[in-house]
C-alpha positions in Angstrom: 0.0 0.0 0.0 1.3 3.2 -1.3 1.4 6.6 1.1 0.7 9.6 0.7 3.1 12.4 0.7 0.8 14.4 3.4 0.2 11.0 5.1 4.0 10.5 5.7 4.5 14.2 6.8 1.7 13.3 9.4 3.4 10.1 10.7 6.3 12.4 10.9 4.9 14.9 12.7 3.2 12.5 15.3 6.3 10.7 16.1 8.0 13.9 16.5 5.6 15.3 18.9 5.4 12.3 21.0 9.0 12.1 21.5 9.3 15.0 22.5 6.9 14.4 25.2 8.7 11.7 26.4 12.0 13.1 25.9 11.4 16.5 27.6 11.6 15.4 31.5 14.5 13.2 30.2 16.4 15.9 29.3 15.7 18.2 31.7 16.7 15.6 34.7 19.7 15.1 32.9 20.4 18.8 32.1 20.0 19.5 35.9 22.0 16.4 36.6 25.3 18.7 35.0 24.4 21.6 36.7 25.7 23.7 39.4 24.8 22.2 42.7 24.8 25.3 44.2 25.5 29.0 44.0 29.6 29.0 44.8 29.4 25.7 41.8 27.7 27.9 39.2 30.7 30.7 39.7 33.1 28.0 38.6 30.5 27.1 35.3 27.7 25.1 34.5 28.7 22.0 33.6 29.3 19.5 36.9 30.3 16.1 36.3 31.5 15.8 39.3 27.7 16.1 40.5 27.7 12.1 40.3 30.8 11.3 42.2 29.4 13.0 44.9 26.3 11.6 44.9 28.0 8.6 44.6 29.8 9.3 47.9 27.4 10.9 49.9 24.4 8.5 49.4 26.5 5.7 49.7 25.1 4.3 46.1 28.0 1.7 45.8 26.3 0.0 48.8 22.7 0.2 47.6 23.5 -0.6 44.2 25.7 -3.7 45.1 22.5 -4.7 46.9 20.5 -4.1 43.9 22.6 -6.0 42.0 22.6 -9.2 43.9 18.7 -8.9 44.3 18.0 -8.7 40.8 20.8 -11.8 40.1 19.3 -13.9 42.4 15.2 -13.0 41.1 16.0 -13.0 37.7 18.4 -15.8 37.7 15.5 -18.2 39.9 12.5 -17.1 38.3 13.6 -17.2 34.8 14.7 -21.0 35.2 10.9 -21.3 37.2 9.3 -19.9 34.5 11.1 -22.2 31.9 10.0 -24.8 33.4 6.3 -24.2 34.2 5.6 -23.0 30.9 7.3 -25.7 29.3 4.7 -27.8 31.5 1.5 -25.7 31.1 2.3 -24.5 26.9 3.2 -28.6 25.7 1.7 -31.2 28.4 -1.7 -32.2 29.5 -2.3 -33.5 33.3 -5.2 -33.1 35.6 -5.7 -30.0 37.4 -4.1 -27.7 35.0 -6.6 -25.3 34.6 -6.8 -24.5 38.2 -3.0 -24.8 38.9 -2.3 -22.5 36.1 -5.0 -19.7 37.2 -3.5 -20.2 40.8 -0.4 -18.7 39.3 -2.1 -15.9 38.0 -3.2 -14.9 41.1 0.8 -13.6 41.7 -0.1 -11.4 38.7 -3.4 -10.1 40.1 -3.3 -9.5 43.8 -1.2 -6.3 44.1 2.1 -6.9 46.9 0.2 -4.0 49.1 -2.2 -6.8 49.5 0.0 -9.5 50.9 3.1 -7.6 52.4 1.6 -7.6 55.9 1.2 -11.1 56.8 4.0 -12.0 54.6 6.8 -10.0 56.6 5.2 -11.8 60.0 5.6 -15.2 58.0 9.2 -14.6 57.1 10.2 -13.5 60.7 8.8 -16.4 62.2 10.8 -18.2 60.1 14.0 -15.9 60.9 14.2 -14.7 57.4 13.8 -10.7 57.7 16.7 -8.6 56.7 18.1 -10.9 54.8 18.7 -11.6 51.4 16.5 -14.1 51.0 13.4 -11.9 52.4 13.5 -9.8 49.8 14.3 -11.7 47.3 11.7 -14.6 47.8 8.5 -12.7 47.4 9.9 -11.0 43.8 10.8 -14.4 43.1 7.4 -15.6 43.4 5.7 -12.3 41.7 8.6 -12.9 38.4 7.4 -16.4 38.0 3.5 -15.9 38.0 3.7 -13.3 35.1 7.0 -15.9 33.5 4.8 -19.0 33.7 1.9 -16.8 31.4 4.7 -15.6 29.2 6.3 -18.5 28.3 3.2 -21.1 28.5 1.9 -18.7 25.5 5.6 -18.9 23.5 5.3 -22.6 24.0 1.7 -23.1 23.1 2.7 -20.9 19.9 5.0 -23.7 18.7 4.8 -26.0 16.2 3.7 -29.7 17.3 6.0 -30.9 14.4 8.9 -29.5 15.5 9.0 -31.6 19.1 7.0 -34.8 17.2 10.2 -34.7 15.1 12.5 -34.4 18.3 10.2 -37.6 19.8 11.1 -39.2 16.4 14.4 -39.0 16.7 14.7 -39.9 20.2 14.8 -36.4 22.1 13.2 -36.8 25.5 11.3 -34.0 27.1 14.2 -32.4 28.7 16.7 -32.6 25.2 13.6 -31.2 23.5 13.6 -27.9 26.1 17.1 -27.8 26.7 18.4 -28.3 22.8 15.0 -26.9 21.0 13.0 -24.9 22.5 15.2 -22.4 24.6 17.3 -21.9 21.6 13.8 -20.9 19.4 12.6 -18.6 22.1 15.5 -16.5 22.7 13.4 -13.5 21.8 10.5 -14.5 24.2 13.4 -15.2 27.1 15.1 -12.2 26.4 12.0 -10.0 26.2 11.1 -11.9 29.8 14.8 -11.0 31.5 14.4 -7.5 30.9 11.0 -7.0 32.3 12.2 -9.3 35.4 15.1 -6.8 35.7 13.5 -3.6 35.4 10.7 -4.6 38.0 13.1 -6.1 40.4 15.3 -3.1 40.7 12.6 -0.8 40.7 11.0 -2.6 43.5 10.4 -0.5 46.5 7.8 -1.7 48.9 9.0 -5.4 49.3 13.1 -4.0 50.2 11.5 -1.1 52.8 9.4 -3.7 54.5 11.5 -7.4 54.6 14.8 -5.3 55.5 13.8 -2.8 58.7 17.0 -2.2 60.0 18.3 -1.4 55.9 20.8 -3.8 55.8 19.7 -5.1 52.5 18.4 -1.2 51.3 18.4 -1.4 47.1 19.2 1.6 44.8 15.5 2.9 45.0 15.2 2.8 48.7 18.8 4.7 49.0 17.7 7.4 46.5 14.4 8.3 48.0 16.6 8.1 51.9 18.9 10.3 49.4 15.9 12.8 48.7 14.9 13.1 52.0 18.8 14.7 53.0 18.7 17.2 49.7 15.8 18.5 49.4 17.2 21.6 47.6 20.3 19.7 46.2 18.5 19.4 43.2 21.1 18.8 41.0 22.7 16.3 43.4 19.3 14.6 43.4 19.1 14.2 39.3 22.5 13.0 39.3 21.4 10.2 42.0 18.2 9.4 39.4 20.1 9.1 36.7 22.8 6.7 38.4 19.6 4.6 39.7 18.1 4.4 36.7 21.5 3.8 34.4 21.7 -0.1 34.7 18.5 -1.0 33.6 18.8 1.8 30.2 21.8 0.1 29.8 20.5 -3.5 29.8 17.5 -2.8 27.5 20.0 -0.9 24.7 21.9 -4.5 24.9 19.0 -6.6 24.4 17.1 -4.1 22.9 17.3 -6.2 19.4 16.1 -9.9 21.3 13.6 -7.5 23.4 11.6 -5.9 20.5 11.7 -9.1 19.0 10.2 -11.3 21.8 7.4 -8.4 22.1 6.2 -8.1 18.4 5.9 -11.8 18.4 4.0 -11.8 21.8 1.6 -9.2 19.7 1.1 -11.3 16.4 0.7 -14.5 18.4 -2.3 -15.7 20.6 
């Protein structure tokens, strides 16, 4: 189908105008990011790298962030191989019950952590687990793999029954045909999956402010807003903390950006 001069000038112009909206408040945090922190700073000019080093320093980011960092490696790392497998299990097997088991799963994606974070801290401390590692990482775990399991139960469900009758053929069993087969094809879908894990696990508030009380296992996001409440008029110290919160997980989408808007165009065309 053929279009219109006007028509593509249109596009243009809608894509334009709608980056801009979303590029606007990016800017401008960055912008005030590299600016003078305050007055004696904007004598010496206005460009401040040096804005980030000190907000390094002074909100103790290398801590929070190392948290983050193991968090997000242990959630991502445990739910992904979860969600592997109970997709592989709901999207390519029959067995009884499976209806009800797999809505039970989608109750992780439906009842909201506000819901559940109450009698889920007392839970964990009976068991001794608070301010550890494990406290906060558990619950995400469990959130990751209810929304994995419906991701990749609809990637396997979208492949071809030939494909694994051919595998049986030749003698695959059901492991060889996930391990050798499947998780190659569905790179996209995985990919696609890792990022979202990621982003939501180091974005994750709530869950780190309440399992951790005592803030030996704060994350990035807690630090920042404990960060916020020490410069409230630092604003420029205050985007330069944002923009080192929010740097890992812009950097991890531009690497899988290719795999990413991959996995979600073919979550779009298939049922």
């Amino acid at each position: 189908m053929r279009v219109s001069g006007t028509e593509r000038t249109l596009n243009y112009a809608i894509l334009i105008g709608f980056s801009l909206i979303v590029l606007t408040p990016v800017l401008s945090i960055l912008a005030t990011a590299f600016g003078p922190a305050d007055a004696a700073a904007a004598r010496n000019g206005a460009f401040h790298p040096s804005n980030f080093a000190t907000a390094w320093v002074e909100g103790r980011f290398g801590q929070y962030m190392g948290t983050s960092v193991m968090v997000a490696l242990v959630v991502v790392s445990l739910a992904v191989v979860l969600s592997i497998l109970s997709g592989y299990a709901f999207g390519t097997m029959s067995f009884r019950g499976e209806q009800a088991l797999f809505y039970l799963f989608l109750l992780g994606i439906m009842v909201p952590s506000e819901a559940i974070i109450v009698p889920l801290f007392f839970d964990l401390r009976t068991f001794g687990l608070t301010d550890t590692l494990w406290a906060v990482a558990l619950p995400q775990v469990a959130q990751s793999v209810a929304f994995g399991t419906y991701w990749m139960r609809a990637y396997f469900k979208s492949v071809s029954p030939s494909i694994m009758d051919a595998a049986r053929v030749d003698g695959a069993s059901k492991a060889r045909i996930l391990v050798s087969i499947l998780v190659p094809m569905g790179r996209p879908a995985i990919t696609t999956m890792v990022v979202l894990m990621f982003m939501w696990t180091w974005n994750e508030f709530l869950i780190p402010l309440v399992m951790s009380p005592s803030g030996a296992f704060r994350t990035a996001p807690l630090g920042l807003a404990f960060f916020q409440g020490q410069y409230t008029q630092g604003t420029a110290l205050l985007a330069a903390a944002a923009v080192l919160v929010a740097l890992p997980v812009v950097l991890l989408y531009f690497l899988m950006q290719r795999h990413f808007i991959k996995g979600m165009l073919e979550g779009a065309v298939k049922e």
